[in-house]
C-alpha positions as CSV (number, residue, x, y, z in Angstrom):
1,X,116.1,44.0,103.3
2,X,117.2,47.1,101.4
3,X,115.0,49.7,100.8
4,X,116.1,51.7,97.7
5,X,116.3,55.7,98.5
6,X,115.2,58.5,95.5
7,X,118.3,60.5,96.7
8,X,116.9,63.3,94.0
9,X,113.7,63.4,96.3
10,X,114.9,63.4,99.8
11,X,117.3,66.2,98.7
12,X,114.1,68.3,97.5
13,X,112.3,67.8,100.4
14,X,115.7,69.0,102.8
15,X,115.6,72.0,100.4
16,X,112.1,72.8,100.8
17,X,112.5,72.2,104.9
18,X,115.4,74.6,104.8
19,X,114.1,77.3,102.5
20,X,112.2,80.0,104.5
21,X,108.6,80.4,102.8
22,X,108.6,84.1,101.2
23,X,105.2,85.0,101.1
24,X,104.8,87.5,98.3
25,X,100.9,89.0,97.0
26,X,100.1,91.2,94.1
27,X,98.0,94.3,94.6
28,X,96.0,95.5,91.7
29,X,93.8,98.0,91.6
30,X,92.2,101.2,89.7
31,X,92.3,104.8,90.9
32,X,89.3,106.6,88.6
33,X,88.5,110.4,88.3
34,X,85.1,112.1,89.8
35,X,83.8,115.4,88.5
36,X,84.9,117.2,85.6
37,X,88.5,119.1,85.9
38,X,88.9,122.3,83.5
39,X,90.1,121.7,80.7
40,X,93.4,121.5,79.6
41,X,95.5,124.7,78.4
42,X,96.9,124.4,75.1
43,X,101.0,124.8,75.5
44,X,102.5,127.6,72.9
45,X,105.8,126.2,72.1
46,X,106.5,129.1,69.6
47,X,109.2,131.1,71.8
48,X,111.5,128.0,70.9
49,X,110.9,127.0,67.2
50,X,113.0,123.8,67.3
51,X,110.4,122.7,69.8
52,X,107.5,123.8,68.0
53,X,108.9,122.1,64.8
54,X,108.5,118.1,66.8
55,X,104.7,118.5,66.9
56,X,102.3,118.5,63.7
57,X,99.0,118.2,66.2
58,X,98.4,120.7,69.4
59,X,100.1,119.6,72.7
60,X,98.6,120.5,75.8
61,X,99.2,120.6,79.5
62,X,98.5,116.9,81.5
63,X,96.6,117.5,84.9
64,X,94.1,114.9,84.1
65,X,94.8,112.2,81.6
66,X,91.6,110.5,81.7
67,X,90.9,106.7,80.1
68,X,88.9,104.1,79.7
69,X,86.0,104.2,82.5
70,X,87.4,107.4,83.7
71,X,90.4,105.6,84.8
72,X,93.0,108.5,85.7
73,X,96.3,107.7,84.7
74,X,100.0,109.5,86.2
75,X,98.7,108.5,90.1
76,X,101.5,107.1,92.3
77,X,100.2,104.2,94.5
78,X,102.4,102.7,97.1
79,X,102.5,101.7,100.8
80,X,102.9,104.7,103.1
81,X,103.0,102.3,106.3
82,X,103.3,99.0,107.5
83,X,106.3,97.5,105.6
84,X,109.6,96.2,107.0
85,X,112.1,98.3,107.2
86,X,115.1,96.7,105.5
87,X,117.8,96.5,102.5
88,X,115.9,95.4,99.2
89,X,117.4,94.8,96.4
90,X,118.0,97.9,94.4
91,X,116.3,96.9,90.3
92,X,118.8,95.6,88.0
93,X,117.3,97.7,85.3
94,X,118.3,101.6,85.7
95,X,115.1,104.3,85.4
96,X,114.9,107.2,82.5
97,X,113.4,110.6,82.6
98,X,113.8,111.7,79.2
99,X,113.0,115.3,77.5
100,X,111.3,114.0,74.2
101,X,109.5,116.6,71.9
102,X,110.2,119.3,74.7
103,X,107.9,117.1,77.1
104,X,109.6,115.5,80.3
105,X,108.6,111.7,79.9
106,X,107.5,110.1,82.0
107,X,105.5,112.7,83.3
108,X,105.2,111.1,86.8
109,X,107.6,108.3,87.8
110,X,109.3,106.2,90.9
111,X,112.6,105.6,92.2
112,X,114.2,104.1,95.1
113,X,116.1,106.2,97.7
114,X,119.9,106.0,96.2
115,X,119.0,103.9,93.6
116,X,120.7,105.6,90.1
117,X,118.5,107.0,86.8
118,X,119.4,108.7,84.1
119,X,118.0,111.9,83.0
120,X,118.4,112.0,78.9
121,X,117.7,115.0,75.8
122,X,116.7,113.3,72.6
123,X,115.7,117.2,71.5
124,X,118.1,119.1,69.3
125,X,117.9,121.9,71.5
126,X,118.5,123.3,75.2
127,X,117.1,121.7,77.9
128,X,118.3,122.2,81.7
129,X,117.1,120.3,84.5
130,X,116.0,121.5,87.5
131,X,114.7,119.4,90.5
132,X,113.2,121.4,93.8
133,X,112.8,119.1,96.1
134,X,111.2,120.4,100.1
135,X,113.7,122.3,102.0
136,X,114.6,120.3,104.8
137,X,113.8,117.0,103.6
138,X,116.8,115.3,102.8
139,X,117.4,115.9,99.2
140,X,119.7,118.4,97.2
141,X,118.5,120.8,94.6
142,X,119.7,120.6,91.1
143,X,119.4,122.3,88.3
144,X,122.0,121.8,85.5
145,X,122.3,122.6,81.5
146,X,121.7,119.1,78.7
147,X,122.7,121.4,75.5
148,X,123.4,119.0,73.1
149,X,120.8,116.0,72.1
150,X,121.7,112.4,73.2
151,X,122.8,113.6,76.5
152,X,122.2,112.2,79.8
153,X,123.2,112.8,83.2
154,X,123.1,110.3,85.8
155,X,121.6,111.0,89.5
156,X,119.8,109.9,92.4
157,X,118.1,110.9,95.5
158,X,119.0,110.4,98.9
159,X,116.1,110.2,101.2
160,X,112.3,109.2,100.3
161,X,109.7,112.0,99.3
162,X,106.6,112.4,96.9
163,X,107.2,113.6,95.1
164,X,109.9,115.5,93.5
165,X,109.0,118.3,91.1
166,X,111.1,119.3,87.9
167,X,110.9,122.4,85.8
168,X,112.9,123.1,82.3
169,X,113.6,126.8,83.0
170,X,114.4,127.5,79.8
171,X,110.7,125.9,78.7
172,X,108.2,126.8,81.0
173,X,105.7,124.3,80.4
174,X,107.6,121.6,81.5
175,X,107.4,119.8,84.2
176,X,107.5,116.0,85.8
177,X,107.1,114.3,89.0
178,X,109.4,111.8,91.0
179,X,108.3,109.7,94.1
180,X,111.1,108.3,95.8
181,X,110.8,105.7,98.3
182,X,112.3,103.5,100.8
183,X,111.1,100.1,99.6
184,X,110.0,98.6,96.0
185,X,105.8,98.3,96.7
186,X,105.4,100.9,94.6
187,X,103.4,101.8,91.1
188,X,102.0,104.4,88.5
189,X,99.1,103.8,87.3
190,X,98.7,103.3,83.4
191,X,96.5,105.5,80.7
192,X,93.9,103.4,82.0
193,X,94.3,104.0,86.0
194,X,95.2,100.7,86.4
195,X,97.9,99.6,88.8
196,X,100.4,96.7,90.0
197,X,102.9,96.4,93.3
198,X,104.0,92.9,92.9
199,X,105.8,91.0,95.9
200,X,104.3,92.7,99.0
201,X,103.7,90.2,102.3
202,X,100.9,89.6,104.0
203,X,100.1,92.0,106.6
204,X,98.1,95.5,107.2
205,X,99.4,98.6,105.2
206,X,98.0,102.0,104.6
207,X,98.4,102.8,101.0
208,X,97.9,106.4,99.0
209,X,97.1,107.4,96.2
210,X,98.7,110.3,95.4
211,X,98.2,112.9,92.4
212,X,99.7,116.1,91.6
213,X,97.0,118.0,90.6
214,X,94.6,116.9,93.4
215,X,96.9,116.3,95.9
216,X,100.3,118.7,95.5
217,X,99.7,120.8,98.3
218,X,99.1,118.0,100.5
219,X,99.0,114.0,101.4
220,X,97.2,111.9,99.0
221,X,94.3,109.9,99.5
222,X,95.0,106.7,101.8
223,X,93.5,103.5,102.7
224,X,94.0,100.9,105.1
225,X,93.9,97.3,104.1
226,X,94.8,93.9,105.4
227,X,96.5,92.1,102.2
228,X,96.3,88.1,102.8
229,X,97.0,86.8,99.2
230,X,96.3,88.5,96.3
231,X,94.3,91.6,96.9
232,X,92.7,94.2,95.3
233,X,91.8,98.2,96.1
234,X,90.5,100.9,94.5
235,X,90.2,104.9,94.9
236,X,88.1,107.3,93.6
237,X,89.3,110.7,93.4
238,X,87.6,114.0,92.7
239,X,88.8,117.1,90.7
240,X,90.4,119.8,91.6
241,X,88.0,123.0,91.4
């Protein structure tokens, strides 16, 4: 007696017996403001016309962009300890800072140690761009000239820090932030304060919140959790005086 074989099957079970499991959880969270900040300073763009000609309302400086629920948005979350130290994949997709309405945008952002972004001027007028990362720490200053609009420079940073600040030197009020780390668990959170790192393993991990207002002169605010599955974590943080 013959007994009739699915080959289809038995192949999909030797695939699945072969295929290591890759555990992967999403952490979600919030990170929402305490106290009242000051209030923010209204930015006099007047010195360079061209600039003050992109805005009809008033712009204004963006310590604490507050949503929703007091939900504080521009926070960098990610995992300070506890993951594997390896090669990920590098994004396919490649990050922009751009200089829109004489505004760095994003105002804070990610990257990944040598991973390339493009910094871009969609204003029809002078920007430079000048990054001042810590002495010591494993990146290299810059600070060149975008002139003409629809420029962009490409560039990258070599070791992981949080975060990077830029400057316009010919604009004063602007400025933007740059974490750059060593692995992909990583997020900002939105205009809400809410946040997403996608694909991290189980396992224990301190994570930080860190904001540049509250927390530029210093670590950010950290947590230690055990992540089994999907897993959620707030933080509360209080305003500067």
């Amino acid at each position: 007696m013959h007994m009739r074989i699915n080959t289809p099957y038995v192949i999909a079970l030797l695939a699945a017996a072969f295929t290591p499991s890759i555990v992967g959880a999403d952490l979600t969270g919030r990170v929402v403001l305490k106290g009242t900040p000051k209030p923010e300073i209204t930015i006099d763009m007047s010195a360079d016309p061209r600039c003050a000609a992109l805005h009809t309302q008033k712009i204004t400086t963006r310590h604490y962009v507050v949503g929703a629920n007091n939900g504080l948005a521009n926070v960098l979350v990610f995992v300070k300890s506890g993951v594997e130290k390896k090669d990920y994949p590098m994004p396919t997709e490649t990050p922009v800072l751009d200089q829109v309405g004489c505004e760095y945008t994003p105002y804070v952002t990610g990257v990944r140690a040598n991973q390339k972004f493009l910094i871009r001027n969609s204003d029809p007028t002078l920007h430079n761009v000048h990054a001042t990362p810590k002495a010591g720490g494993g990146n290299a200053e810059f600070n060149f000239a975008q002139p003409v609009k629809g420029m962009t420079t490409e560039k990258s940073f070599a070791a992981p820090e949080v975060a990077i600040r830029f400057k316009c030197d010919v604009h004063p009020w602007m400025f933007a932030y740059v974490g750059v780390f060593d692995h992909p668990f990583f997020a900002v959170t939105d205009k809400d304060g809410n946040f997403k790192i996608s694909g991290l393993p189980n396992g224990k991990y301190t994570i930080e919140a860190w904001h540049q207002r509250t927390h530029r002169a210093e670590a950010g605010q950290a947590k230690e959790i055990n992540v089994e599955g999907d897993t959620q974590v707030e933080f509360t943080i209080d305003a500067a005086p």
